[in-house]
Structure formats: C-alpha cells, structure tokens
C-alpha positions as CSV (number, residue, x, y, z in Angstrom):
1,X,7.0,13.8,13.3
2,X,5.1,15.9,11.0
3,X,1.6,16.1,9.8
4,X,-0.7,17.7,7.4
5,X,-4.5,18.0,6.4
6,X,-5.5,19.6,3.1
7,X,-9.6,19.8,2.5
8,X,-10.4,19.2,-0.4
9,X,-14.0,18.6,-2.2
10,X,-15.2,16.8,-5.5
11,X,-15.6,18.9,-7.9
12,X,-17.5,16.9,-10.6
13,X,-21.3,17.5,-11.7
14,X,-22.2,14.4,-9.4
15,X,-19.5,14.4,-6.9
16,X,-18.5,10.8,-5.7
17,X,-19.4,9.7,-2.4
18,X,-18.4,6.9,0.2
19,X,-22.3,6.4,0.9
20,X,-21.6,7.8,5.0
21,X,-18.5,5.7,5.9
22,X,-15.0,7.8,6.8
23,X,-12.5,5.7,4.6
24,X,-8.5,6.7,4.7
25,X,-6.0,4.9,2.2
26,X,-2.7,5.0,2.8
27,X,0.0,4.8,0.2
28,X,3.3,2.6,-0.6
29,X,4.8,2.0,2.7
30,X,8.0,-0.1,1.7
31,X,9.3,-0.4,5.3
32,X,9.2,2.8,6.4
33,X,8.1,2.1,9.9
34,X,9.0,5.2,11.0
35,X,6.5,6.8,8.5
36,X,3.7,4.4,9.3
37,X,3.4,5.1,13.2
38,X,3.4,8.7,12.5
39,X,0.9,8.7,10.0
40,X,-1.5,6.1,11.7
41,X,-1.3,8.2,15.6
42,X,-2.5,11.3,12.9
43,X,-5.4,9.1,11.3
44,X,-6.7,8.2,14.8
45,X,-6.5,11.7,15.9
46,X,-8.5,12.9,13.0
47,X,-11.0,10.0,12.8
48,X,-11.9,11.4,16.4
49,X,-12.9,14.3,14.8
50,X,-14.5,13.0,11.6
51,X,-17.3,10.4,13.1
52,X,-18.8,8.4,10.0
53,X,-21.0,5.0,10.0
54,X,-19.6,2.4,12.3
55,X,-16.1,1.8,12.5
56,X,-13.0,3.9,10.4
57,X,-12.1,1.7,7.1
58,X,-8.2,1.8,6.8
59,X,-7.3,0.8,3.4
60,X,-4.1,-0.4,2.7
61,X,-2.5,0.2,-0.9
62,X,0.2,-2.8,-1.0
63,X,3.8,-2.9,-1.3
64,X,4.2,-2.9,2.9
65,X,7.4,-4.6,2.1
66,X,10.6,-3.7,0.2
67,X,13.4,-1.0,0.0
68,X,12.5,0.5,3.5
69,X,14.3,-1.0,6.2
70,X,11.8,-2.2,8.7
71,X,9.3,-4.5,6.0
72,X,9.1,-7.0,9.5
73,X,7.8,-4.1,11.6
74,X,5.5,-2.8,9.1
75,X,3.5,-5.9,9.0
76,X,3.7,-6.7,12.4
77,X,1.8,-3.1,13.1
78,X,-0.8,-4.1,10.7
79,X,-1.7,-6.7,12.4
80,X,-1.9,-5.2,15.3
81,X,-4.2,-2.5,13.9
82,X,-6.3,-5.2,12.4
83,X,-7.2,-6.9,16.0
84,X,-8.4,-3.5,17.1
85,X,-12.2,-3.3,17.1
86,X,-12.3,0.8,17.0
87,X,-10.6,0.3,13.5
88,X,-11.3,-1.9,10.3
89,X,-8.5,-2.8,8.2
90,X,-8.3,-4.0,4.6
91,X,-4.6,-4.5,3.5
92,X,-4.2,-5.0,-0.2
93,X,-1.8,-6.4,-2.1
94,X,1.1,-4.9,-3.8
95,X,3.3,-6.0,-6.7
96,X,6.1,-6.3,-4.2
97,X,4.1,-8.8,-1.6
98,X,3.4,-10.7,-5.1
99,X,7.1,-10.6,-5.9
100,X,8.2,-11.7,-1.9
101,X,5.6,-15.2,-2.6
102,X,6.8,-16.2,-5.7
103,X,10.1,-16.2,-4.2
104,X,8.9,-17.8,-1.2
105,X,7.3,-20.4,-4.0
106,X,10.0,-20.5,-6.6
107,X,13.1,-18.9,-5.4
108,X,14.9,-20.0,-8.6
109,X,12.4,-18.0,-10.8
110,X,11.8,-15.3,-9.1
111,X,15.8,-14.6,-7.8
112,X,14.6,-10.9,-9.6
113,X,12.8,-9.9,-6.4
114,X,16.2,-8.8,-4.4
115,X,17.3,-6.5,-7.2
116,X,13.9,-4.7,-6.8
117,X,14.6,-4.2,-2.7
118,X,14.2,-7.7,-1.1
119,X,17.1,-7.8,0.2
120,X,16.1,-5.2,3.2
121,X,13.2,-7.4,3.3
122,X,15.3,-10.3,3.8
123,X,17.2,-8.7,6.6
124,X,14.4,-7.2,8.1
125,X,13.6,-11.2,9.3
126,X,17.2,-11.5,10.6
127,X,17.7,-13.5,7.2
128,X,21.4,-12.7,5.1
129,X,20.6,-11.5,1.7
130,X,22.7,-13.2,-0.9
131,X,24.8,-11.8,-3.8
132,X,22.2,-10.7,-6.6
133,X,24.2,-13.8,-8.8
134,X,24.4,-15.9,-6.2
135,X,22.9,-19.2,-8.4
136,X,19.9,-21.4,-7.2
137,X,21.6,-22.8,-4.5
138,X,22.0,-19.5,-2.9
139,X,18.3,-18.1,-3.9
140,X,17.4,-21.3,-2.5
141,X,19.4,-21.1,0.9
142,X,17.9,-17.6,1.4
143,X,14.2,-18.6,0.9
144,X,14.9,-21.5,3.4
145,X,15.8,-19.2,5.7
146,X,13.0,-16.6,5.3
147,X,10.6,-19.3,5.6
148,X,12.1,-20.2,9.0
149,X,12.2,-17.1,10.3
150,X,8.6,-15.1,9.0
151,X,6.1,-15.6,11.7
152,X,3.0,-17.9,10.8
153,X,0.7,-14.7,11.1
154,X,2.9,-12.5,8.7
155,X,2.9,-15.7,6.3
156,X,-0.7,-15.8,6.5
157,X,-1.1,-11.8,6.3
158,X,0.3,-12.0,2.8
159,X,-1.1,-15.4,1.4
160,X,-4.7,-13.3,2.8
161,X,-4.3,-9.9,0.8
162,X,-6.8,-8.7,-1.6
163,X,-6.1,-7.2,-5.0
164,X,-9.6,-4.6,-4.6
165,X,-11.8,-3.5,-2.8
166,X,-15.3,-1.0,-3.2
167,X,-16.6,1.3,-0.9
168,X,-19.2,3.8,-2.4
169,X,-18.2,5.1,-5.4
170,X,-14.2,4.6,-5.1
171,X,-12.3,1.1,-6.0
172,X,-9.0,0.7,-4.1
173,X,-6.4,-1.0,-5.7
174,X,-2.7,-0.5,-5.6
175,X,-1.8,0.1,-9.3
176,X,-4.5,1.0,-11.1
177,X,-7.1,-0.7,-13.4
178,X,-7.1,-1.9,-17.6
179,X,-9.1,1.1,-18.9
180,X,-12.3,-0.5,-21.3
181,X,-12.3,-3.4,-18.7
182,X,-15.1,-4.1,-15.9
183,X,-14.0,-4.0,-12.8
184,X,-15.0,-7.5,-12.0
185,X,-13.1,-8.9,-15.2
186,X,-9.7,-6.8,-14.3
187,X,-7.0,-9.1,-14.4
188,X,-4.0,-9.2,-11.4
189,X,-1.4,-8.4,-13.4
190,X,-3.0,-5.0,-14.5
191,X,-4.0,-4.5,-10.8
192,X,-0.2,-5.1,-9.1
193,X,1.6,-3.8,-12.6
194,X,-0.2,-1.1,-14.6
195,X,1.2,2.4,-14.9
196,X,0.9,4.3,-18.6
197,X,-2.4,3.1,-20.0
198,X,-4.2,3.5,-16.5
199,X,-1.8,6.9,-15.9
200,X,-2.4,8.2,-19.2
201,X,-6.4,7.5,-19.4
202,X,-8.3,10.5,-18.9
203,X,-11.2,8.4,-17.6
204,X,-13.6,8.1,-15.9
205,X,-13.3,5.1,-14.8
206,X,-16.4,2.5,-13.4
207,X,-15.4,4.3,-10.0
208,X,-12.9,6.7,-9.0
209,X,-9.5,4.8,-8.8
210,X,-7.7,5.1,-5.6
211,X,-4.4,3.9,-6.3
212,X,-0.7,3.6,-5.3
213,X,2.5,1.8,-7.4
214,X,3.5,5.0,-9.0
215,X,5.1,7.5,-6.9
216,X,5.0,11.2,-7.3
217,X,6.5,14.4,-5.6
218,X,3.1,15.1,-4.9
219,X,-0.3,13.6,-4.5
220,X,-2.3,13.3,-7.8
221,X,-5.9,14.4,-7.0
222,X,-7.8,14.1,-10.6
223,X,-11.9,13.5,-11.2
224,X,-11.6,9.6,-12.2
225,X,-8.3,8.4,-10.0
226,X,-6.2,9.2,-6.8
227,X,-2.8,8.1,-6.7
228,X,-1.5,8.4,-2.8
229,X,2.3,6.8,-3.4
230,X,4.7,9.9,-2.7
231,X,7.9,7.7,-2.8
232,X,8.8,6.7,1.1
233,X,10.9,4.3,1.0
234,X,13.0,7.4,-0.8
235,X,11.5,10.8,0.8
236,X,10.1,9.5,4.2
237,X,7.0,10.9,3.3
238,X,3.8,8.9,3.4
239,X,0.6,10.0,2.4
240,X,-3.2,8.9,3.2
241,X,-6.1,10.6,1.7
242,X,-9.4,10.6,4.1
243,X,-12.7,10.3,2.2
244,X,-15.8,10.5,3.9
245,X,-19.4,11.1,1.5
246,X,-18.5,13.4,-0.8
247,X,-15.7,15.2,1.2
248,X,-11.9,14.2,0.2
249,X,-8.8,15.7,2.7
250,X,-4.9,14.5,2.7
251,X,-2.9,13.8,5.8
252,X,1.2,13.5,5.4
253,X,3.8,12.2,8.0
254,X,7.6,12.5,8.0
255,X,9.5,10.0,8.9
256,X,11.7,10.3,11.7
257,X,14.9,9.9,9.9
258,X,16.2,10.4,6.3
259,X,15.8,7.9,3.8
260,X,19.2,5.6,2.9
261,X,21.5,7.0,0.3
C-alpha cells in the first residue's frame, strides 16, 4: 500500500477557491476494494494535517460498482464512512450505478449492463452471472436474485445518489457537463455519459469541473476541469485530489494486488 501527495496551486488570474472547506474527490472506484481502503486510511491521515471548516467533505465520483471484483465491499465501506461524524460523505452517481438500476428495473432492456462489467457485480452479491445471451428468462432469473441478495441499505445507497454537487467554485460530477448549458439545466445523460464535447472544450466552465468517467494514465489537472479516473479497476491505481481554498494536491493508492487479466 502505496501513497502519494503532489501540491499543486491554481494558476489562473482569479484562482478558484472552496470558500475554507478541505474537500477530497476520489475517482472511479469499480470494485477495487483493495484501492479504496488504502486511499481512504491516506485521506484521513492527511485531513489531520490539513484542518479546514467543520468536518472533511469526501466526494465521491460514481461508478463504485463494476469490473472490480469487490463492487459489494466497496459500498458497504461507504456506508460506513458516511455514519462517521469526523467525516461528510456525498457519493455520486456514476453511469455504471445507472446501468446496475435499470437492470434492477428492466432486466430485459437493460441485459447490456453485464457486457459492460456487471457480471463481477453480480458475483460480488453471491448472485451467478448468466451467459451474456442468456434470453429474458435468464436476465430475469439473475435480477431476481440480485434483488434477494443486495442489502436494503446498499438498495437505498444507490436509489439515494446525486448526479452533482457545488462546493465554492468547483461542481463535482462524474462525467462532465454539456458545454453552453447552465449548470442547473444540465441534463443526466450528459452528466453519467459525456466524454468528447466536455473533453474537448477548452472552457471555462460555470465552475471548474471535477470529474471522473474517463480514465487516463495520468490525472488531468487543467484551469476549467479535473478529471481524477486513472483506470482501477485496470491499473489498481486510484486517485483523489484534495482541494482546500485555493490550494489543489493529489493523493494515489496501489492496490494490494494486480488487476485481473
């Protein structure tokens, strides 16, 4: 278990601020248990050294679920970091918790979701993914199952999720925003979906974008947006970037084994 801490400050003419409060966001997790517990012991080790306004905010970019192997785990550890008073949590949601409910809704419809990494999901509850052409019947077996076998709190964790939230002078979402639109009129889809016309926008933006969805060898620390996903359901690497006024650092962990082949 491995962890690093670059300092880094805004740059810009009018450098963006969170108003006082120490914020960290942490990227893509996609079941990477391993990664998470890492990361988190390092984000209370350097909140301890980084006192701000009230409580730490731990923003959560989405996609918790997925590809990784321990999706189960990964929300149960949010929750238990969301009942502790020394920390506040906001969890947002991902395209991949959007793609887990409409299965959970329409399993029929939305069968797509264990070719895009639900199946470790699946088995992460103890539930036996089907064959990717395994008909309704089988999509519909499977969802049975998962709804037997998710806890009522991890049901509700998801049904709960946010698409956004504002602190300061940053918006954290988990894939980016519509470029033109106002950030109260952005639509979900563009939240959970976007990539090129949010990646490709030079900005700025109505705040500076904190973002996940798209991974990257590296973190991509730019003026208008901050995009935190460095692929760890892939490299075991999970990244959170700690703002606090106008101050911005990264912290990495390792997980504790390598990725699946």
């Amino acid at each position: 278990m491995l962890s690093r801490l670059f300092g880094r400050s805004a740059r810009s003419k009018a450098p963006p601020s969170t108003g006082g409060r120490l914020v960290y966001a942490v990227g893509d997790v996609h079941g990477r248990l391993d990664a998470l517990q890492p990361l988190v012991a390092d984000i209370r080790a350097d909140a301890a050294r980084h006192r701000g306004q009230g409580p730490p905010l731990l923003v959560l970019l989405g996609d918790y679920v997925d590809r990784g192997p321990e999706s189960a785990g990964v929300i149960e550890l949010i929750l238990k970091l969301s009942a502790d008073p020394a920390l506040e949590v906001c969890a947002l949601m991902g395209n991949h918790e959007s793609a887990l409910l409409a299965f959970l809704d329409d399993p029929a419809g939305a069968a797509g979701w264990l070719d895009h990494g639900g199946g470790p999901t699946l088995a992460s509850y103890g539930v036996t993914p089907p064959p990717s052409r395994a008909g309704e019947q089988g999509w519909g077996e499977a969802r049975d199952a998962l709804v037997r076998a998710l806890p009522p709190a991890h049901l509700s964790f998801l049904r709960g999720l946010r698409l956004m939230t504002v602190v300061g002078d940053y918006a954290f979402v988990h894939a980016g925003v519509r470029p033109g639109a106002p950030l109260d009129r952005q639509a979900a889809q563009d939240l959970l979906w976007i990539r090129q016309p949010f990646l490709e926008a030079p900005g700025p933006f109505e705040k500076v974008i904190v973002h996940g969805h798209t991974p990257a060898e590296e973190p991509q620390i730019l003026p208008h947006r901050l995009g935190i996903d460095t692929g760890a359901f892939a490299t075991g690497v999970l990244t959170a970037v700690r703002l606090q006024g106008e101050a911005q650092g990264l912290l990495q962990a390792w997980a504790r084994r390598p990725a699946a082949a």
